[in-house]
C-alpha positions in Angstrom: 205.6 131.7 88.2 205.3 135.6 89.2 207.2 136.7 86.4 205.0 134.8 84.1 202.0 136.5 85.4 203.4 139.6 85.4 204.1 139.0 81.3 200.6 137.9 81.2 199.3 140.9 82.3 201.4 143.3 80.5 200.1 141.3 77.6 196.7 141.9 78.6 197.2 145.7 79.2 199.0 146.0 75.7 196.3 144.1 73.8 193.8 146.2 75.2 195.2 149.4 74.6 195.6 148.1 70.7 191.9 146.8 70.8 190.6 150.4 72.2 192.8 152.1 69.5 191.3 149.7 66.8 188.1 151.0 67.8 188.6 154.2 68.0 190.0 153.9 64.4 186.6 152.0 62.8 184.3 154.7 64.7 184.5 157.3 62.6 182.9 155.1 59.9 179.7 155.9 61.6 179.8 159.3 60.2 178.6 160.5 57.1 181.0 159.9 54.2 181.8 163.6 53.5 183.6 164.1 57.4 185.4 160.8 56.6 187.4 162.3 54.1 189.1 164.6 56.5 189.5 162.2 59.5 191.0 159.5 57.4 193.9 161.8 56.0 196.9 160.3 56.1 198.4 162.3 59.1 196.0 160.7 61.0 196.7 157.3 60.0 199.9 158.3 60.5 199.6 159.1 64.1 197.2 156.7 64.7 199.7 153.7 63.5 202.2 156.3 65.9 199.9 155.6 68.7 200.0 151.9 68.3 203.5 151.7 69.1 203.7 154.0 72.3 200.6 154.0 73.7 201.1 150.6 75.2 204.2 151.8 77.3 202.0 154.6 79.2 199.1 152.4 79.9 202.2 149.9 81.4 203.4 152.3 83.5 200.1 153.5 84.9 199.1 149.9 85.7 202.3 148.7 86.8 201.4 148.2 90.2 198.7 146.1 89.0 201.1 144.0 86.4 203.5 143.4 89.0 200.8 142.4 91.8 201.3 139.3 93.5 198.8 136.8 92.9 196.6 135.3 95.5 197.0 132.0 96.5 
């Protein structure tokens, strides 16, 4: 049962790192459309969709104690 809440939590730290960089992807479109030209280049999609494969493993490891926590009963 631990080591199913332990996946459950790493699930819960990786889906909110991906929800955060989602937003931080739609908040530019908040500015006017002139600036959007140069924040939507593709480098930065490209290290935006970068980001969405390893900034889950920091956010892990800083919360690690917390995913690997035992539960109270």
């Amino acid at each position: 049962m631990g080591c199913f809440i332990a996946f459950a939590r790493m699930v819960i730290v990786v889906s909110g790192t991906w929800l955060a960089l989602i937003a931080l992807l739609f908040l530019p479109a908040l500015l006017p459309a002139r600036w959007q030209y140069y924040i939507y280049s593709p480098a930065s999609v490209g290290l935006w969709m970068l980001s969405m494969l390893v900034a889950p493993i920091p956010a892990c490891l800083v919360l690690r104690k917390w995913i690997s926590a035992p539960t109270e009963s």
